[in-house]
Chimera marker file (.cmm) of the C-alpha trace (Angstrom):
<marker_set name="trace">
<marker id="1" x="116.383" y="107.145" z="111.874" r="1" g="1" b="0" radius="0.5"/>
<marker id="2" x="114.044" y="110.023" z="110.522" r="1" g="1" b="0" radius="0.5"/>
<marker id="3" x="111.473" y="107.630" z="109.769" r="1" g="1" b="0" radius="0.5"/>
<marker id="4" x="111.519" y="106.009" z="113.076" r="1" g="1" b="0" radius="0.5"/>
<marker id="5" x="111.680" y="108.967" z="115.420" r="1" g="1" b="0" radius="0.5"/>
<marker id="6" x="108.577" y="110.415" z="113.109" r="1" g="1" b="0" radius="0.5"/>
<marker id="7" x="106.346" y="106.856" z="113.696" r="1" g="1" b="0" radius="0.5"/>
<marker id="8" x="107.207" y="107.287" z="117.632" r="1" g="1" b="0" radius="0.5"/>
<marker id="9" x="106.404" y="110.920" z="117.663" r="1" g="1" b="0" radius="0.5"/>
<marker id="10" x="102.892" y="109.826" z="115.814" r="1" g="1" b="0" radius="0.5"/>
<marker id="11" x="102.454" y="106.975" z="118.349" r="1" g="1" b="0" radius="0.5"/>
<marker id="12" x="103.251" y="109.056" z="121.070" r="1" g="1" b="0" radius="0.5"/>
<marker id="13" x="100.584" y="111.854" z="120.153" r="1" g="1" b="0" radius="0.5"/>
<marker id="14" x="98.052" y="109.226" z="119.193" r="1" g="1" b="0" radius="0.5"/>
<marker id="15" x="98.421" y="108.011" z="123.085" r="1" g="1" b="0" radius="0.5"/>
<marker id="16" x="98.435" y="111.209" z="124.976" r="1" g="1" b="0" radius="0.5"/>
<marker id="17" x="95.051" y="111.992" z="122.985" r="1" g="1" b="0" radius="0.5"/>
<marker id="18" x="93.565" y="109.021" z="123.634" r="1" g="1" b="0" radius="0.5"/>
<marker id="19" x="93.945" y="109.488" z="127.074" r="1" g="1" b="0" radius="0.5"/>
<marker id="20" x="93.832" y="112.479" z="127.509" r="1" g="1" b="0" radius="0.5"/>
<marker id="21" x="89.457" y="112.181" z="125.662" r="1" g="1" b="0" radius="0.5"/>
<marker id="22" x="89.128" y="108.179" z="127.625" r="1" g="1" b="0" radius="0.5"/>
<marker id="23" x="85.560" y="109.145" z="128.862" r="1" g="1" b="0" radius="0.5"/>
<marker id="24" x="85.988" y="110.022" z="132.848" r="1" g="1" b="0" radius="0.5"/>
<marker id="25" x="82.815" y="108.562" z="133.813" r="1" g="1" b="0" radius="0.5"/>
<marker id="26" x="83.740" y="105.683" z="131.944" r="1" g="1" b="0" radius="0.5"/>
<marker id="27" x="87.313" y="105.338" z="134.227" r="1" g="1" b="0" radius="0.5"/>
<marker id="28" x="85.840" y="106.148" z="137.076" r="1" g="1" b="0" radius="0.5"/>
<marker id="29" x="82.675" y="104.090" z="137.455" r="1" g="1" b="0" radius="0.5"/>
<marker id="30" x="82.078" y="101.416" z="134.964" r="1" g="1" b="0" radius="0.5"/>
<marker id="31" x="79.350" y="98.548" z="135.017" r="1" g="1" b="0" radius="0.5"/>
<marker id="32" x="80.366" y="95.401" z="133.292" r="1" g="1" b="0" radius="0.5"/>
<marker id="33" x="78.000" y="94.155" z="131.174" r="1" g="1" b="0" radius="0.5"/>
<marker id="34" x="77.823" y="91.988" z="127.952" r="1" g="1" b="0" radius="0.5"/>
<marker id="35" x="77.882" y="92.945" z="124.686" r="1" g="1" b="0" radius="0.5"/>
<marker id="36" x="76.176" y="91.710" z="121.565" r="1" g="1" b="0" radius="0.5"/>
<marker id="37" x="78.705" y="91.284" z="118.486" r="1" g="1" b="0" radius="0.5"/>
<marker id="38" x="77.028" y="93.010" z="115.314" r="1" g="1" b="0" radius="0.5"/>
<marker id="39" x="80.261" y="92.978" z="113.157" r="1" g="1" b="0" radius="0.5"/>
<marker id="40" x="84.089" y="91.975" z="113.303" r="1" g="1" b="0" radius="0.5"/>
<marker id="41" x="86.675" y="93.956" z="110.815" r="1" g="1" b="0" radius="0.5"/>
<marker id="42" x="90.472" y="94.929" z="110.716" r="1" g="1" b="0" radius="0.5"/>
<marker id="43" x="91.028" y="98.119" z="112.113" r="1" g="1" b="0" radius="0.5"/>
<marker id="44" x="92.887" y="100.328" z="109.704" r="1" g="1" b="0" radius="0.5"/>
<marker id="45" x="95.615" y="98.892" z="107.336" r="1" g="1" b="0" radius="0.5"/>
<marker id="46" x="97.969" y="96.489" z="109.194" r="1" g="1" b="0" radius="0.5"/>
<marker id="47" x="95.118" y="97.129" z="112.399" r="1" g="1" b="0" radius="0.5"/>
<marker id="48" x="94.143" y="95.184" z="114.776" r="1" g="1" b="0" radius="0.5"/>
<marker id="49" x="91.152" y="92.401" z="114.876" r="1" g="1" b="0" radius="0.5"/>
<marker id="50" x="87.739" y="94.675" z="116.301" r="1" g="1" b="0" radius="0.5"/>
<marker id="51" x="84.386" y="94.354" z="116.680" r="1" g="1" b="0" radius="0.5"/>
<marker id="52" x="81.146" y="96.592" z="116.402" r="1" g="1" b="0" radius="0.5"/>
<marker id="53" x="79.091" y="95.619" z="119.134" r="1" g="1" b="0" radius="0.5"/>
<marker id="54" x="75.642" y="96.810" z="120.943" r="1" g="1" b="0" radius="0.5"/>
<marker id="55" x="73.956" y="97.041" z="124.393" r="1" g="1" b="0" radius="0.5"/>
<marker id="56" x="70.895" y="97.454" z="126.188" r="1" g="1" b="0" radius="0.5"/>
<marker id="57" x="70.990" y="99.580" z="129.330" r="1" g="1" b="0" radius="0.5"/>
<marker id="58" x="67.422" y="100.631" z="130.671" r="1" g="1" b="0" radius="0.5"/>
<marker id="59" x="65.600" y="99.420" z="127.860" r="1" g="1" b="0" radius="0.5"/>
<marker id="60" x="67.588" y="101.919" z="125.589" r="1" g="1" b="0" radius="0.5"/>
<marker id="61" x="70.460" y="100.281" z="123.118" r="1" g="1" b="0" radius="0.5"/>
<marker id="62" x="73.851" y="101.456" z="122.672" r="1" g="1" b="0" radius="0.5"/>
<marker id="63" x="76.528" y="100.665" z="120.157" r="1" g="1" b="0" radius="0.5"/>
<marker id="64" x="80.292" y="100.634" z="120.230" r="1" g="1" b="0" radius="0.5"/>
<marker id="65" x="83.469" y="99.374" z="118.767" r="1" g="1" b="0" radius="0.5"/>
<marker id="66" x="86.963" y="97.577" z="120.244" r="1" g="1" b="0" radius="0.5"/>
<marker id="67" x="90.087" y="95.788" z="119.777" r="1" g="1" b="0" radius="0.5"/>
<marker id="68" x="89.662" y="94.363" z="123.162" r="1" g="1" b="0" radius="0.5"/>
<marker id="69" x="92.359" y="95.290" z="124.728" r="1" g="1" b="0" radius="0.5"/>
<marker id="70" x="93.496" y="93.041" z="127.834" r="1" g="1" b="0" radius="0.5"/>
<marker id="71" x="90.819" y="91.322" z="127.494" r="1" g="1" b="0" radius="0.5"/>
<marker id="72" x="90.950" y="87.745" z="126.446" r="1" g="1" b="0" radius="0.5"/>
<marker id="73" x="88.283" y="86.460" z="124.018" r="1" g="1" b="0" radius="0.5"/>
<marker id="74" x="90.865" y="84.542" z="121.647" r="1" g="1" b="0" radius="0.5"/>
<marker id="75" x="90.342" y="85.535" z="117.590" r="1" g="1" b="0" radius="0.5"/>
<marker id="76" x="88.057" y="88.215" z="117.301" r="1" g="1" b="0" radius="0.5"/>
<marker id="77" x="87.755" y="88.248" z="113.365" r="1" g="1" b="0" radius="0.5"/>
<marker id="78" x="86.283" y="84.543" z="114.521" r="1" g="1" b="0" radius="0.5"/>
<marker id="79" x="83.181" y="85.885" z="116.510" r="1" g="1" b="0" radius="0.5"/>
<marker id="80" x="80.257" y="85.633" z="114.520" r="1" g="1" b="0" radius="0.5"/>
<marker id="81" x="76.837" y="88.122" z="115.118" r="1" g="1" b="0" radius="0.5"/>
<marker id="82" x="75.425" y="87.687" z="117.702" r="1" g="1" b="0" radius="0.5"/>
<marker id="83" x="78.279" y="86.359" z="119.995" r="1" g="1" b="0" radius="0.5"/>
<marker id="84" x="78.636" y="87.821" z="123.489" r="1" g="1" b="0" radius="0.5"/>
<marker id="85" x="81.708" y="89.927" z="124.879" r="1" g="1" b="0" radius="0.5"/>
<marker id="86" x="82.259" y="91.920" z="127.875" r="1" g="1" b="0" radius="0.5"/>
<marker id="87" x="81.746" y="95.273" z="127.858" r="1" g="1" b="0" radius="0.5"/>
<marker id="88" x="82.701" y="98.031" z="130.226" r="1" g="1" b="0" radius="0.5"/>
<marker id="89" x="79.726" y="101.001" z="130.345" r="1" g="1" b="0" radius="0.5"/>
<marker id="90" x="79.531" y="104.436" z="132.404" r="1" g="1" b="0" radius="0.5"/>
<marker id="91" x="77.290" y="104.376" z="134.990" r="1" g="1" b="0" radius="0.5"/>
<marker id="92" x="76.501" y="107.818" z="134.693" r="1" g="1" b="0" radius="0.5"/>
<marker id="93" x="76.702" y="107.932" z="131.347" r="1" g="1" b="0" radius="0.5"/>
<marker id="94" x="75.242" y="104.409" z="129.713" r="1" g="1" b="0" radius="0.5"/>
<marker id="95" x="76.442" y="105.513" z="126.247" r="1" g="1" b="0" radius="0.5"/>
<marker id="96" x="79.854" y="105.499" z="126.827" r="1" g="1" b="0" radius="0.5"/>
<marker id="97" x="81.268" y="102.147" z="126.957" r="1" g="1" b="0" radius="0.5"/>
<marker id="98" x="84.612" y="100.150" z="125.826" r="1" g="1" b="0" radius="0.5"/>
<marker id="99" x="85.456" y="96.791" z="125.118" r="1" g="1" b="0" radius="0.5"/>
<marker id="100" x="88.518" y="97.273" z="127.313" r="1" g="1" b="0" radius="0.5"/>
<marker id="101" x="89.620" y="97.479" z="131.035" r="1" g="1" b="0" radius="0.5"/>
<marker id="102" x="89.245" y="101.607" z="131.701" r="1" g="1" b="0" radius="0.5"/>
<marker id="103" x="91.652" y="101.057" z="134.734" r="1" g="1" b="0" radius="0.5"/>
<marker id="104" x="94.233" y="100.096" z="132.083" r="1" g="1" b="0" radius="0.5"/>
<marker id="105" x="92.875" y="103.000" z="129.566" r="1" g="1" b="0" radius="0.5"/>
<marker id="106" x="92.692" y="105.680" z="131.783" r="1" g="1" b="0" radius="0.5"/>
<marker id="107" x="95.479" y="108.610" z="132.261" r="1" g="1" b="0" radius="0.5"/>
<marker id="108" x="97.659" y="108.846" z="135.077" r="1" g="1" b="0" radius="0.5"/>
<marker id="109" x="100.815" y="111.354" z="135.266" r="1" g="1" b="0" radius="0.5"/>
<marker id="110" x="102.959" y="108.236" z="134.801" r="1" g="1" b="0" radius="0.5"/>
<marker id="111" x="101.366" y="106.750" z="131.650" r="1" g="1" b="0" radius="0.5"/>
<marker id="112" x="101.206" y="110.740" z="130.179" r="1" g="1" b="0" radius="0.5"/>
<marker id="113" x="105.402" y="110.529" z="130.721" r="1" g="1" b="0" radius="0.5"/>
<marker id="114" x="105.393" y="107.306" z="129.238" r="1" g="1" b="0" radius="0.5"/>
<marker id="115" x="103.856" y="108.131" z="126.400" r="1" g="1" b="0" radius="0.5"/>
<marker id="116" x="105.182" y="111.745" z="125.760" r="1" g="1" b="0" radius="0.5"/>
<marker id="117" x="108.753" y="110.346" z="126.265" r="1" g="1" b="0" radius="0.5"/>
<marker id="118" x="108.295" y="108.727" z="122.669" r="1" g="1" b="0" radius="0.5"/>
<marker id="119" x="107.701" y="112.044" z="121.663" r="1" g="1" b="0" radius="0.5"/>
<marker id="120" x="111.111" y="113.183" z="122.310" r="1" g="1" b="0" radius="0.5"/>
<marker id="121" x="113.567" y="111.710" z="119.318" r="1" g="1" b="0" radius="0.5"/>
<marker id="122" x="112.006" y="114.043" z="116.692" r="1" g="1" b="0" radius="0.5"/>
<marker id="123" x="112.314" y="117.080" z="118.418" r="1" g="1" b="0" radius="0.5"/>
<marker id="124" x="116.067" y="116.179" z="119.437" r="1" g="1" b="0" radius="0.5"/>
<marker id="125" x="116.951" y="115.242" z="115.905" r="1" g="1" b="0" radius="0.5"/>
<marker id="126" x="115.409" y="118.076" z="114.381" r="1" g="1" b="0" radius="0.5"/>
<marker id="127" x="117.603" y="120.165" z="116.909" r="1" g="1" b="0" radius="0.5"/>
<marker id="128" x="120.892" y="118.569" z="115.730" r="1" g="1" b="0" radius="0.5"/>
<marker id="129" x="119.831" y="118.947" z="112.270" r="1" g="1" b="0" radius="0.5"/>
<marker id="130" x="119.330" y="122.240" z="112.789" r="1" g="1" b="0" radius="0.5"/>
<marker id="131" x="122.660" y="122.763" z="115.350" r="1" g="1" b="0" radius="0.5"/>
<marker id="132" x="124.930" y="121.021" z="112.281" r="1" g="1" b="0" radius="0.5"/>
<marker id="133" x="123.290" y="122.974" z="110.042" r="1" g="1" b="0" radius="0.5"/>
<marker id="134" x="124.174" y="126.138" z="110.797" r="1" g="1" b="0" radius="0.5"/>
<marker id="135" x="127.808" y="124.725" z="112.288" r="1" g="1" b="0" radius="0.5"/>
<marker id="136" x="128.415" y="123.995" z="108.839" r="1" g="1" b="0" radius="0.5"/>
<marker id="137" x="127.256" y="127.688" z="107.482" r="1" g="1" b="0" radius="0.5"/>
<marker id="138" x="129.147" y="129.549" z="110.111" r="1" g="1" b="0" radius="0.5"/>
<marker id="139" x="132.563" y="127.401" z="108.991" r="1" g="1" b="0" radius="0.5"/>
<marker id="140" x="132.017" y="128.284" z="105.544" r="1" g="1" b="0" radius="0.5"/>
<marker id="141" x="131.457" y="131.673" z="106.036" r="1" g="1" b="0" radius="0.5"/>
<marker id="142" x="134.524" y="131.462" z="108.075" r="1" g="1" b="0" radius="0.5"/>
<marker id="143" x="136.619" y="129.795" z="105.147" r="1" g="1" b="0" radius="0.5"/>
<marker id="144" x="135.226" y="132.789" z="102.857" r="1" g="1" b="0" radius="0.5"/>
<marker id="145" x="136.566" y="135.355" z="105.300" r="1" g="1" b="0" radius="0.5"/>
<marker id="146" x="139.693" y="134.075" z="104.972" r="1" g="1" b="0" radius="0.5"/>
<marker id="147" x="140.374" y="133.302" z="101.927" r="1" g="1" b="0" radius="0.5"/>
<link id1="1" id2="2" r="1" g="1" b="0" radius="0.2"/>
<link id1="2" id2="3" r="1" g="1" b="0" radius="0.2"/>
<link id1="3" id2="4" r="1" g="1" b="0" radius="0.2"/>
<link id1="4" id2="5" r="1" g="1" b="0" radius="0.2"/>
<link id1="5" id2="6" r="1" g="1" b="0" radius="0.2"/>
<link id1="6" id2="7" r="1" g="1" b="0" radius="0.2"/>
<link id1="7" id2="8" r="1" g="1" b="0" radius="0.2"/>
<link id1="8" id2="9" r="1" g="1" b="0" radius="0.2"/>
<link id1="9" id2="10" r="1" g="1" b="0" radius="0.2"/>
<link id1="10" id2="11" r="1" g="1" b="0" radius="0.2"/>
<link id1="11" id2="12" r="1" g="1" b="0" radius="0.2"/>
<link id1="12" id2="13" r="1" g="1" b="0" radius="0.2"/>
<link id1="13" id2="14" r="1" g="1" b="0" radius="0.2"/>
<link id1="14" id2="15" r="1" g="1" b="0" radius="0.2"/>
<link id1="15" id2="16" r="1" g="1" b="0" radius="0.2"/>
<link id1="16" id2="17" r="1" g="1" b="0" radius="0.2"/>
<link id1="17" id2="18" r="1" g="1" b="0" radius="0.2"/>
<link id1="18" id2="19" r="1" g="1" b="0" radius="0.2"/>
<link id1="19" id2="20" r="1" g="1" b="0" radius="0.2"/>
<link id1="20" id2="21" r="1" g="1" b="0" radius="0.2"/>
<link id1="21" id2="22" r="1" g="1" b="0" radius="0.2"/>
<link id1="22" id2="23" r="1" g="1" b="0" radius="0.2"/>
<link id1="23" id2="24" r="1" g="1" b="0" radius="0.2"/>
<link id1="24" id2="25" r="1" g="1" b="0" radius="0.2"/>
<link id1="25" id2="26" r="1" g="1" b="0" radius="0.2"/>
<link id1="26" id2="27" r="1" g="1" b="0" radius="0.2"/>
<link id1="27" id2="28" r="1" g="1" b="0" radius="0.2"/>
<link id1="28" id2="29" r="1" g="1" b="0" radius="0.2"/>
<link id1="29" id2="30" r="1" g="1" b="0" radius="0.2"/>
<link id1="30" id2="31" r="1" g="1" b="0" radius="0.2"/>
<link id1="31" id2="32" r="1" g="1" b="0" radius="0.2"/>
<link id1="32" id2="33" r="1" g="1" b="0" radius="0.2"/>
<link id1="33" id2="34" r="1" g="1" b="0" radius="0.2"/>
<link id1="34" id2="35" r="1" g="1" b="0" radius="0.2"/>
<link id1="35" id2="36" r="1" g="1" b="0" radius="0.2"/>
<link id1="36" id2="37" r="1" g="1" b="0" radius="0.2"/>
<link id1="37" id2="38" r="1" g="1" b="0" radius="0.2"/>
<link id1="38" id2="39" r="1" g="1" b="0" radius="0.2"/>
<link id1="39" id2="40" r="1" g="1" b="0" radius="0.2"/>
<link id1="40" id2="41" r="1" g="1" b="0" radius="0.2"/>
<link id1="41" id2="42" r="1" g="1" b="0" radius="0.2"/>
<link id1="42" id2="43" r="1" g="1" b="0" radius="0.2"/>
<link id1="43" id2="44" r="1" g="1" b="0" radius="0.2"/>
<link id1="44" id2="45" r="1" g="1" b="0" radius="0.2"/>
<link id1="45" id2="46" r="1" g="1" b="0" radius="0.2"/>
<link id1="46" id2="47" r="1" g="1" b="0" radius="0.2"/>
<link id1="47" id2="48" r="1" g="1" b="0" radius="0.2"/>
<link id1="48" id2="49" r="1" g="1" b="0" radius="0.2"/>
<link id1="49" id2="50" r="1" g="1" b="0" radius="0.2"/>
<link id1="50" id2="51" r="1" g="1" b="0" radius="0.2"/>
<link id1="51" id2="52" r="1" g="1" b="0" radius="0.2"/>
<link id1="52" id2="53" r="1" g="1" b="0" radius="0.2"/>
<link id1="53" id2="54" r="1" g="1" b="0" radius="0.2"/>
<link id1="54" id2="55" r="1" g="1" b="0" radius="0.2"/>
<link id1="55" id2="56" r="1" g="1" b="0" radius="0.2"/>
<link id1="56" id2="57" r="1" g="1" b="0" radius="0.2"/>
<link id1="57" id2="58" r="1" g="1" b="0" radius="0.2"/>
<link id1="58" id2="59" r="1" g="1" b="0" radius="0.2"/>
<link id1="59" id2="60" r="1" g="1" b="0" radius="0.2"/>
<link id1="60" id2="61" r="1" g="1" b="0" radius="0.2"/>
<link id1="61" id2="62" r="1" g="1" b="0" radius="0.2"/>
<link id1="62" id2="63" r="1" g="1" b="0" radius="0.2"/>
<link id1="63" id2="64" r="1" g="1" b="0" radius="0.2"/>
<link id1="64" id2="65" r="1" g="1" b="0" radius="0.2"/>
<link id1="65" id2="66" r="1" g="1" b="0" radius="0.2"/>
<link id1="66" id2="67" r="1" g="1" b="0" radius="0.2"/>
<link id1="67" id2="68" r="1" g="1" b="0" radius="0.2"/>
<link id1="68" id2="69" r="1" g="1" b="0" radius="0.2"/>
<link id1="69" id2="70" r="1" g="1" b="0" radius="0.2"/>
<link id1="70" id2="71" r="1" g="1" b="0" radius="0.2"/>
<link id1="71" id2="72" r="1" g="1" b="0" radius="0.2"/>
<link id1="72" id2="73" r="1" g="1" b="0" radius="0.2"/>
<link id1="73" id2="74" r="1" g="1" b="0" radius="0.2"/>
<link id1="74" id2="75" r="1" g="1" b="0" radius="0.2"/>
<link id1="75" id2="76" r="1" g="1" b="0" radius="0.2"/>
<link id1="76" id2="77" r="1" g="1" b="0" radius="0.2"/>
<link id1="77" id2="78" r="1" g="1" b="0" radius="0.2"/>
<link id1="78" id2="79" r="1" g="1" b="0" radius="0.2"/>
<link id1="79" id2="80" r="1" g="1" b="0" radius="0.2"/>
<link id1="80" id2="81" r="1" g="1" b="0" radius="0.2"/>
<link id1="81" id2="82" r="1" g="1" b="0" radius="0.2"/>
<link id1="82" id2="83" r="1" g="1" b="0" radius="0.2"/>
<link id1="83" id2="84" r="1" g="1" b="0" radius="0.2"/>
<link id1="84" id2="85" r="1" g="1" b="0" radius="0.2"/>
<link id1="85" id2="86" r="1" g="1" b="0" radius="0.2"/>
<link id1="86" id2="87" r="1" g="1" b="0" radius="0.2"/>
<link id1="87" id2="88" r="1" g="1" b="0" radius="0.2"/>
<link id1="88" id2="89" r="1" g="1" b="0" radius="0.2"/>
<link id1="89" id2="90" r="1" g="1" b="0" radius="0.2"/>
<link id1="90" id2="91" r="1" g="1" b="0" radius="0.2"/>
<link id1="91" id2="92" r="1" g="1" b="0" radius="0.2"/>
<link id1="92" id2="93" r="1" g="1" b="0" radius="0.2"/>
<link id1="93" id2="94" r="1" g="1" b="0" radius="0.2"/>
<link id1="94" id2="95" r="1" g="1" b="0" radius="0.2"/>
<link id1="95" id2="96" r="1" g="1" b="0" radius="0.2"/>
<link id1="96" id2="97" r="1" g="1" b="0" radius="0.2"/>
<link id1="97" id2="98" r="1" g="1" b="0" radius="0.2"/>
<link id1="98" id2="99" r="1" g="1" b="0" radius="0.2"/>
<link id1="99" id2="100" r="1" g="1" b="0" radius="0.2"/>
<link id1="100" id2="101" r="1" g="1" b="0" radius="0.2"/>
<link id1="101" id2="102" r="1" g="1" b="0" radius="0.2"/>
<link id1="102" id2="103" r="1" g="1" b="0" radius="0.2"/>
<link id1="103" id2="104" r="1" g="1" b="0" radius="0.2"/>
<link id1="104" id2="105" r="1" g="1" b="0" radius="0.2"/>
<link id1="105" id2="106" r="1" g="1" b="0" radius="0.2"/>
<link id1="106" id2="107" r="1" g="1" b="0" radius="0.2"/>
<link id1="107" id2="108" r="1" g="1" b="0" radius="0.2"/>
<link id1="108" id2="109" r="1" g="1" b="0" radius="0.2"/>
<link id1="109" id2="110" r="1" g="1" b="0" radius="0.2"/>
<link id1="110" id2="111" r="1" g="1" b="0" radius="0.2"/>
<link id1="111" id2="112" r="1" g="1" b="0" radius="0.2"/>
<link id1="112" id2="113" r="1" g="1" b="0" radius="0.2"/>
<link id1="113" id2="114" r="1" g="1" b="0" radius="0.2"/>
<link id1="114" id2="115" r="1" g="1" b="0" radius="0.2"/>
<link id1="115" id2="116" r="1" g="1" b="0" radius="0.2"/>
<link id1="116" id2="117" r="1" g="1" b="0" radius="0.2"/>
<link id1="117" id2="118" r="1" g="1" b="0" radius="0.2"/>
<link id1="118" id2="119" r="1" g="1" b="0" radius="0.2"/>
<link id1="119" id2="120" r="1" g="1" b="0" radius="0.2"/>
<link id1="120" id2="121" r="1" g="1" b="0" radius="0.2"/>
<link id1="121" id2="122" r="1" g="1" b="0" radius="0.2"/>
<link id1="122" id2="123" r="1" g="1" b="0" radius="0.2"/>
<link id1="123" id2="124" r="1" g="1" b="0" radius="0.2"/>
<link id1="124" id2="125" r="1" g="1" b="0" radius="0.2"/>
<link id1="125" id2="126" r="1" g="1" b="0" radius="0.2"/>
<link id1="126" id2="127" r="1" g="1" b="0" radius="0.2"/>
<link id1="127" id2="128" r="1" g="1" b="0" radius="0.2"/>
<link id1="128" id2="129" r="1" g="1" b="0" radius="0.2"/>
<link id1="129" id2="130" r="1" g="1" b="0" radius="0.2"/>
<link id1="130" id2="131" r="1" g="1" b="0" radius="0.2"/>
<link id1="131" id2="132" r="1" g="1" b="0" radius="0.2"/>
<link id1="132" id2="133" r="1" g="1" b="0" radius="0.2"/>
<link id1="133" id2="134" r="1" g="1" b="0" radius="0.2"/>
<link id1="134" id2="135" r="1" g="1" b="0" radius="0.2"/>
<link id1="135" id2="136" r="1" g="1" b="0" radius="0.2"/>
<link id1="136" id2="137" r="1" g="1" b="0" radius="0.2"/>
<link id1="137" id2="138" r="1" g="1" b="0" radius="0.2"/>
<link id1="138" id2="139" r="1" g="1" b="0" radius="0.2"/>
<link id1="139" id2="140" r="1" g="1" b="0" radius="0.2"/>
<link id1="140" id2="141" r="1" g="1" b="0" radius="0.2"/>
<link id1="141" id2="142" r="1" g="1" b="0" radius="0.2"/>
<link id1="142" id2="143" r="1" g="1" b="0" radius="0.2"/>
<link id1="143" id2="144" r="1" g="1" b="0" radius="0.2"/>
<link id1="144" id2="145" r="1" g="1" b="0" radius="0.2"/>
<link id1="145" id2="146" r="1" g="1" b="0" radius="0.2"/>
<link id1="146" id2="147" r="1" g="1" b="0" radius="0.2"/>
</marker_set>
């Protein structure tokens, strides 16, 4: 149960950070454009299929990276150099971009509560640990004072 509460607690964190730094120009005004695949890898161990990609905006080239999130372009790891994605940029700010939908990626109070919520079971276990813990010293204390 330890182990489970602590990957939720991680997860949640992870979430409410990611949100919390999701570029605002980027959520708030994005251009789609495409996107020219430079490499495809596995992100992190037991990840999920990405890709590096690059863009021209105003004859200046940007790079990012995705999973693609909500977006459907099938297998990824199967997109060779070169391919072309969509791409979500700032208009205000060409180098921030995503290979996502910001509407989806961007906070709102109910996605913060969402996410913190799975913050919750650690806390709350490491309070009845703590509770029974000391339940248990006070009633041996109590047996010593009898005895």
């Amino acid at each position: 149960m330890w182990i489970v509460a602590a990957i939720a607690f991680v997860s949640s964190v992870w979430s409410v950070v990611a949100m919390a730094t999701f570029p605002s120009a980027l959520a708030r005004d994005p251009v789609r454009a495409n996107g020219e695949v430079t490499s495809t890898f596995i992100n992190g161990f037991g990840g999920d299929p990405a890709v590096n990609y690059r863009y021209a905006v105003n004859n200046h080239v940007y790079s990012g990276w995705g999973t693609g999130d909500g977006i459907n372009h099938g297998n990824l790891l199967s997109l060779k150099r070169g391919a072309l994605i969509t791409i979500r940029y700032a208009r205000t700010d060409p180098s921030k971009s995503c290979f996502c939908d910001p509407a989806a990626e961007s906070a709102s109070v109910g996605r913060y509560a969402f996410a913190s919520a799975f913050a919750l079971p650690l806390p709350l276990l490491g309070a009845r640990y703590v509770r029974r813990r000391r339940n248990r010293k006070d009633s041996a204390s109590r047996k010593t004072r009898t005895s």
